[in-house]
N, C-alpha and C positions, 0 to 999 in steps of 0.2 A: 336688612331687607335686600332680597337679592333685585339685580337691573332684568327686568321680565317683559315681553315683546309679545305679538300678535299678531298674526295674520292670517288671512285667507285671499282667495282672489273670488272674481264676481262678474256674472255677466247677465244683465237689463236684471237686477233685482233688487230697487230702492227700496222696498219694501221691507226686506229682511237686514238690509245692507243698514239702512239706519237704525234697526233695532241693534243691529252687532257695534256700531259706532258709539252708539249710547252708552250700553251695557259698559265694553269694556273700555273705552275713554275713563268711563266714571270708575275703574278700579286701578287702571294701569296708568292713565294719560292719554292725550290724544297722540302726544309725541312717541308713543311707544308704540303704537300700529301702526300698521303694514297693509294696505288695501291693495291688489292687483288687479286692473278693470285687463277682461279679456279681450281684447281686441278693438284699435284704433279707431271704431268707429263708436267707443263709448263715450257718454260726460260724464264727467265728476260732477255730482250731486254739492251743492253748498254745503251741506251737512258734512262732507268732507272736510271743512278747513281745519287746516295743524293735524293732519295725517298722513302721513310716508305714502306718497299715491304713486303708484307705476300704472302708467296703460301701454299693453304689450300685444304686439302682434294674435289676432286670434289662434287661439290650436285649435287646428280642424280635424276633424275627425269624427267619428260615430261615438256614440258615449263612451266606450269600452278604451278607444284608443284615443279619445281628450279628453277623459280622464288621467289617462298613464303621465299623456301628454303635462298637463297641469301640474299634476304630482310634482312630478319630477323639477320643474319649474319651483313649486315653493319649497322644495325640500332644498335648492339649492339658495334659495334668499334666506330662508331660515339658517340655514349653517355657516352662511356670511356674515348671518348677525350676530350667531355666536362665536365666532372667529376674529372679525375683523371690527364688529360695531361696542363689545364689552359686553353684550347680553350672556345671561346666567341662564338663563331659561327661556324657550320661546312655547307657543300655546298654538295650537295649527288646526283651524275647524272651516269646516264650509261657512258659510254666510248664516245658515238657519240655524248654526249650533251653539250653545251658550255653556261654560263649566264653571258650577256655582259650586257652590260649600255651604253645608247646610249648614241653617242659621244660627241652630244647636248648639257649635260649636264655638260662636264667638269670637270668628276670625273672619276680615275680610280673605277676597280672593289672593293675591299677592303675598298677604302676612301667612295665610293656609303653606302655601307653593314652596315658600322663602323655607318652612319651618321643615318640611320632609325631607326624609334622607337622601343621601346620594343615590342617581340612580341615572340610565342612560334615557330611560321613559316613564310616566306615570300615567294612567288611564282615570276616569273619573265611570263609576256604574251607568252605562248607557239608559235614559228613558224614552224611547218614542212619545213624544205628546201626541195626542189625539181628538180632536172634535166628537164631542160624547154627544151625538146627534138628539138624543132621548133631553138635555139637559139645557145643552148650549147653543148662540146663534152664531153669525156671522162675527168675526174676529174687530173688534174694533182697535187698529194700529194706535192709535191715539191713548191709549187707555195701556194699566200694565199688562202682558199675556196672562200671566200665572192668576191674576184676577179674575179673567175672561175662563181660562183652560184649568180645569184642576187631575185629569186622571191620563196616563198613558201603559204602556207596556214596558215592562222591562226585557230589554231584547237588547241580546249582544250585538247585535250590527252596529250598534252606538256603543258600544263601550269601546274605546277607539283608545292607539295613544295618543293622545292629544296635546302632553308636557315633553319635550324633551329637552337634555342639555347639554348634546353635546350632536355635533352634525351627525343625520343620517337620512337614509332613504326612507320616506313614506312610501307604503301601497296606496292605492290609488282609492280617492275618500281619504285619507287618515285610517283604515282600518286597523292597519299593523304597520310595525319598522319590520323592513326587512332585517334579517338574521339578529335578532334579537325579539327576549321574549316580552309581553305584558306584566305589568301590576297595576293591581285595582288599588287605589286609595281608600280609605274608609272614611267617609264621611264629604266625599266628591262623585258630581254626578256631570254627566254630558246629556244633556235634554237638547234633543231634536225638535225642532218645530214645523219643519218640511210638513206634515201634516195637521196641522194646525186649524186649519179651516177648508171643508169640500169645498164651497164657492168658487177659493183660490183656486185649487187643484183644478178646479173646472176652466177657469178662464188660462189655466198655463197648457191644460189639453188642447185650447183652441191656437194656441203657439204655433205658428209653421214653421218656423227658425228652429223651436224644440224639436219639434214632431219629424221635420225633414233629417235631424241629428241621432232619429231612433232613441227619443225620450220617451215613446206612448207607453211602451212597459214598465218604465220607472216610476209615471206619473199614476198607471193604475195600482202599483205594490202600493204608495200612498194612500188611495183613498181606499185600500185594503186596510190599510192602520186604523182608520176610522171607524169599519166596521168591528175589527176586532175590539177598539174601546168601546163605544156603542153596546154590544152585545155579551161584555164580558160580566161578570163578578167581581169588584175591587174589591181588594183589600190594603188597609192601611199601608203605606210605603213601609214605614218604622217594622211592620211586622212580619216583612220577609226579606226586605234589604238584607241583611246577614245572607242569610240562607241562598237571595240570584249571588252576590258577590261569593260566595265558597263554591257554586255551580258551577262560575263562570268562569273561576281560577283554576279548576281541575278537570274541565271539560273544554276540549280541544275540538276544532275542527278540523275531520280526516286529513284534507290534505292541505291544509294551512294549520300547521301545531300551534303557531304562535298568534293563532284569533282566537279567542275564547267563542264559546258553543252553548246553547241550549238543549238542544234533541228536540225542538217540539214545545217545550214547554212556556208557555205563552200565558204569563202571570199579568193582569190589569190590575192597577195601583191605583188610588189617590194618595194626591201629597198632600201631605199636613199643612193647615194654614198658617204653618209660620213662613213657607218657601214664598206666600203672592206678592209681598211686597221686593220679590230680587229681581223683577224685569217684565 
């Protein structure tokens, strides 16, 4: 089994931040994450204990550029751990994102990772989760997601690489390694949950801390996700998965080669109920 790592960084989001603490404590350890609070004026949450915590100067900036900012920040903790701390592998997702292995397969997350070929990056099939308004109410954190949430979008914005094993530079989110290309995994998914419940999205709009950072357009593309689940057509995950991962392996965007692409095509899924019991 290879020595596999974790992190993200995070700023005022216990919300999300304890579900990612959960999740992948319970497949990695708590000693194998990496949590980075943005700026000295955060606390660490108790639900932290027995996890690698940094709290680091805020990066400021407008989204666009604390984001870069960020990036560049974990891509350089991450290639430390693979260099200097013995990690084989590190895993590198915002707060709301989770990469699971379906169930199907009979392998936790780690024994999945451990077992794939060599390679400098791995991506999991990106899924936006979404609040199917017609179906579901308010998210209850307490309870698992995938019980509460069952249908989202398959959209490459989230198909990210989000495994790699050997140092390199993230774009900004995890989208892409620079100068190096993607690989989809088959039978790996990166499920977003940023939109996961309107209420939320509502009450992070009324954020001046966001709102003054030029977050308003990020936070409405979100509860754009919702209407597109909401209003789509699902169909079984099982029944097109093949078909976005070959989409998404062959269709480039213009001028990022190395992000995969849709054109448009904006397929809503439900997951099979074997995925409700992974978080």
């Amino acid at each position: 089994m290879k020595k596999i790592g974790a992190i993200t960084m995070v700023r005022d989001d216990e919300f999300f931040l304890r579900k990612w603490v959960d999740y992948y404590s319970a497949r990695l350890g708590r000693e194998n994450l990496f949590v980075i609070f943005d700026g000295k004026d955060q606390t660490v949450p108790s639900f932290c204990e027995g996890v690698n915590v940094e709290i680091h100067d805020r990066v400021e900036g407008d989204v666009a550029r604390a984001d870069k900012g960020r990036i560049n920040l974990i891509s350089d903790r991450a290639g430390e751990l693979l260099t200097r701390k013995g990690y084989e592998m590190v895993i590198g997702t915002d707060v709301d994102e989770f990469l699971v292995v379906d169930p199907a397969v009979g392998k936790d997350l780690a024994q999945f990772l451990s077992d794939l070929p060599e390679r400098d990056t791995w991506s999991g099939l990106g899924i936006d989760i979404g609040q199917n308004l017609e179906f579901e109410g308010v998210i209850d954190p307490s309870r698992l997601f995938l019980e509460q949430r069952r249908f989202g979008w398959l959209s490459s914005r989230y198909t990210k690489a989000s495994v790699i094993t050997t140092p390199v530079r993230w774009g900004s989110g995890f989208h892409r390694v620079k100068n190096r290309d993607f690989k989809i995994a088959s039978d790996l998914y990166l499920l977003h949950f940023g939109c996961v419940d309107l209420e939320r999205i509502r009450e992070r709009c009324d954020d001046t801390d966001r709102l003054a950072n030029g977050w308003s357009r990020h936070l409405k593309k979100r509860a754009r996700t919702i209407s597109i689940v909401t209003a789509g057509t699902p169909k079984p995950l099982d029944s097109v998965k093949n078909l976005s991962r070959t989409v998404q392996t062959f269709c480039r965007q213009l001028f990022s080669p190395n992000k995969p692409a849709t054109y448009g095509w904006r397929q809503v899924v439900e997951l099979p109920a074997r995925f409700r019991n992974l978080l």
